[in-house]
C-alpha positions, -999 to +999 in steps of 0.1 A: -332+868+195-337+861+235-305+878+247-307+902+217-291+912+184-255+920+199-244+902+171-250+928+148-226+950+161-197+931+144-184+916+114-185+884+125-196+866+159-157+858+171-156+894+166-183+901+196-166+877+220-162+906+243-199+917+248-206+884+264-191+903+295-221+920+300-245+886+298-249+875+332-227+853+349-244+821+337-245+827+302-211+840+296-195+804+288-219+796+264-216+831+250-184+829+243-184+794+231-206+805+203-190+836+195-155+816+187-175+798+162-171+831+140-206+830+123-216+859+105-253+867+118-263+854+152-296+843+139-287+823+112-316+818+085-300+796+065-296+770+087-318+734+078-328+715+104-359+690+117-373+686+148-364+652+165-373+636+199-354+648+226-337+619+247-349+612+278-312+616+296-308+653+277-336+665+291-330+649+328-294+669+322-309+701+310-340+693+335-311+695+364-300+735+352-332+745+365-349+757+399-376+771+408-362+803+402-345+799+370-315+788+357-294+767+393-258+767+400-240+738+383-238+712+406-199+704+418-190+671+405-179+646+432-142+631+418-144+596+416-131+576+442-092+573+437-082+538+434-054+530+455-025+520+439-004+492+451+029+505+465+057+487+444+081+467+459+118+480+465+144+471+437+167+448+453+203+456+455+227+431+443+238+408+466+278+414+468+295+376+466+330+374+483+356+377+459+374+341+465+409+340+469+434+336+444+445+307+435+482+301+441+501+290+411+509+257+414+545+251+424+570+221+413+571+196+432+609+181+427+602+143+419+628+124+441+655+110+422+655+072+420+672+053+453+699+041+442+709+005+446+736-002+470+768+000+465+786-039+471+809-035+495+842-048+484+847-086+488+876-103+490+880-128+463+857-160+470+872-189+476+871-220+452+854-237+481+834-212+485+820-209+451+817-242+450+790-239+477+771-211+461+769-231+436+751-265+450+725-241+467+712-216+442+730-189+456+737-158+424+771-150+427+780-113+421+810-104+402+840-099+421+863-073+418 
Protein backbone atom coordinates (compact mmCIF):
# COMPACT_ATOMS: atom_id res chain seq x y z
CA UNK A 1 0.00 0.00 0.00
CA UNK A 2 1.43 3.78 -0.64
CA UNK A 3 1.40 4.85 3.04
CA UNK A 4 2.05 1.28 4.10
CA UNK A 5 0.50 -1.75 5.82
CA UNK A 6 -0.38 0.03 9.27
CA UNK A 7 -3.41 -1.59 8.96
CA UNK A 8 -2.16 -4.77 9.93
CA UNK A 9 -1.31 -3.84 13.18
CA UNK A 10 -5.01 -4.13 14.30
CA UNK A 11 -8.07 -6.03 14.33
CA UNK A 12 -9.90 -3.91 12.42
CA UNK A 13 -9.12 -0.42 10.67
CA UNK A 14 -11.39 1.75 13.36
CA UNK A 15 -9.06 0.12 15.60
CA UNK A 16 -5.85 2.02 13.98
CA UNK A 17 -7.49 5.34 14.07
CA UNK A 18 -4.64 6.51 16.17
CA UNK A 19 -1.61 5.74 13.84
CA UNK A 20 -2.95 8.29 11.43
CA UNK A 21 -1.12 10.78 13.90
CA UNK A 22 1.99 9.99 12.56
CA UNK A 23 0.73 10.52 8.61
CA UNK A 24 1.60 13.89 7.76
CA UNK A 25 -0.47 16.70 8.38
CA UNK A 26 -2.30 16.42 5.04
CA UNK A 27 -3.30 12.98 5.11
CA UNK A 28 -4.55 12.71 8.62
CA UNK A 29 -8.35 13.59 7.78
CA UNK A 30 -8.56 11.26 5.18
CA UNK A 31 -6.73 8.70 7.45
CA UNK A 32 -9.01 8.83 9.86
CA UNK A 33 -11.98 9.00 7.76
CA UNK A 34 -11.15 5.57 6.48
CA UNK A 35 -10.12 4.05 9.57
CA UNK A 36 -13.86 4.82 11.12
CA UNK A 37 -15.12 2.85 8.37
CA UNK A 38 -13.84 -0.32 10.50
CA UNK A 39 -12.73 -2.53 7.56
CA UNK A 40 -10.80 -5.43 8.32
CA UNK A 41 -7.60 -5.33 5.90
CA UNK A 42 -6.60 -2.01 4.51
CA UNK A 43 -6.12 -3.45 1.10
CA UNK A 44 -9.16 -4.98 0.54
CA UNK A 45 -9.05 -7.88 -2.19
CA UNK A 46 -12.32 -8.56 -2.32
CA UNK A 47 -13.53 -5.55 -3.40
CA UNK A 48 -15.29 -5.53 -7.32
CA UNK A 49 -15.05 -2.63 -9.12
CA UNK A 50 -14.54 -1.20 -13.04
CA UNK A 51 -12.80 1.49 -14.28
CA UNK A 52 -15.08 4.40 -15.40
CA UNK A 53 -14.28 7.93 -16.94
CA UNK A 54 -13.35 10.32 -14.54
CA UNK A 55 -15.55 13.59 -14.80
CA UNK A 56 -14.04 16.48 -16.02
CA UNK A 57 -15.07 18.75 -12.66
CA UNK A 58 -13.45 15.72 -10.24
CA UNK A 59 -10.48 15.98 -11.81
CA UNK A 60 -10.41 20.02 -11.99
CA UNK A 61 -11.22 19.54 -8.02
CA UNK A 62 -8.64 16.96 -7.38
CA UNK A 63 -6.38 18.84 -10.24
CA UNK A 64 -6.62 22.10 -7.59
CA UNK A 65 -4.87 19.75 -4.47
CA UNK A 66 -1.81 19.92 -6.39
CA UNK A 67 1.36 22.20 -6.91
CA UNK A 68 4.25 21.97 -8.15
CA UNK A 69 5.59 20.49 -5.19
CA UNK A 70 3.03 18.10 -4.25
CA UNK A 71 0.03 17.97 -2.55
CA UNK A 72 -1.16 22.44 -1.86
CA UNK A 73 -2.85 23.76 1.04
CA UNK A 74 -6.68 23.73 0.71
CA UNK A 75 -7.69 26.73 -0.48
CA UNK A 76 -9.89 28.93 2.21
CA UNK A 77 -13.35 29.13 0.92
CA UNK A 78 -14.66 32.78 0.44
CA UNK A 79 -18.39 32.81 2.51
CA UNK A 80 -20.86 33.80 0.33
CA UNK A 81 -21.90 37.16 0.27
CA UNK A 82 -24.49 37.68 3.23
CA UNK A 83 -27.74 38.91 2.01
CA UNK A 84 -28.99 41.61 3.85
CA UNK A 85 -31.97 41.14 5.58
CA UNK A 86 -34.65 43.67 5.69
CA UNK A 87 -34.94 45.17 9.14
CA UNK A 88 -38.71 44.46 10.24
CA UNK A 89 -40.86 47.14 11.11
CA UNK A 90 -41.76 47.92 14.84
CA UNK A 91 -44.94 46.21 16.25
CA UNK A 92 -47.25 49.05 16.86
CA UNK A 93 -48.58 49.67 20.28
CA UNK A 94 -52.20 49.93 20.67
CA UNK A 95 -53.47 53.12 20.30
CA UNK A 96 -55.21 53.97 23.90
CA UNK A 97 -58.98 55.46 23.05
CA UNK A 98 -60.31 57.77 25.81
CA UNK A 99 -62.58 56.08 27.93
CA UNK A 100 -65.86 58.23 27.32
CA UNK A 101 -67.78 59.42 30.13
CA UNK A 102 -70.48 57.80 31.82
CA UNK A 103 -73.54 58.24 30.92
CA UNK A 104 -75.77 59.78 33.61
CA UNK A 105 -78.84 57.83 34.32
CA UNK A 106 -81.60 59.47 33.00
CA UNK A 107 -83.51 61.38 35.65
CA UNK A 108 -87.54 62.00 35.82
CA UNK A 109 -88.63 64.66 34.59
CA UNK A 110 -92.02 65.53 36.65
CA UNK A 111 -94.75 66.07 33.86
CA UNK A 112 -96.64 69.29 34.93
CA UNK A 113 -99.93 68.61 36.23
CA UNK A 114 -102.77 69.77 33.94
CA UNK A 115 -103.63 73.84 34.38
CA UNK A 116 -106.50 73.79 35.82
CA UNK A 117 -109.46 75.69 34.51
CA UNK A 118 -110.48 78.70 36.38
CA UNK A 119 -112.28 78.84 39.10
CA UNK A 120 -115.86 81.21 38.24
CA UNK A 121 -115.89 83.67 40.51
CA UNK A 122 -119.11 83.87 42.34
CA UNK A 123 -121.91 85.67 40.52
CA UNK A 124 -124.70 87.11 41.79
CA UNK A 125 -127.88 85.64 40.58
CA UNK A 126 -128.60 86.89 36.87
CA UNK A 127 -131.26 88.84 36.40
CA UNK A 128 -134.48 87.73 34.37
CA UNK A 129 -133.49 90.65 32.15
CA UNK A 130 -130.46 89.76 32.01
CA UNK A 131 -130.87 86.22 30.91
CA UNK A 132 -133.22 87.26 28.71
CA UNK A 133 -130.36 89.07 26.85
CA UNK A 134 -127.90 86.21 26.84
CA UNK A 135 -130.23 84.54 25.41
CA UNK A 136 -131.16 86.73 22.08
CA UNK A 137 -127.26 86.90 21.38
CA UNK A 138 -125.79 83.39 21.74
CA UNK A 139 -124.30 84.11 24.83
CA UNK A 140 -123.72 80.22 27.06
CA UNK A 141 -124.93 80.91 30.33
CA UNK A 142 -122.97 79.20 33.20
CA UNK A 143 -124.77 77.75 36.00
CA UNK A 144 -125.25 79.95 38.83
CA UNK A 145 -124.83 79.15 42.26
Amino acid sequence: ATLGSWYKQCADTAKCAHLCDKLPETFRKGCRLFSSWGWKRGDPSSVKYRAVPCPAEFRKHVGAQFGADGAAPAPVPTPPAATPRPTPLPTPLPTHRPTPAPTPNPTAISTPSPTPAPTPEATTPMSSACKAYCTRTNVVLTASK
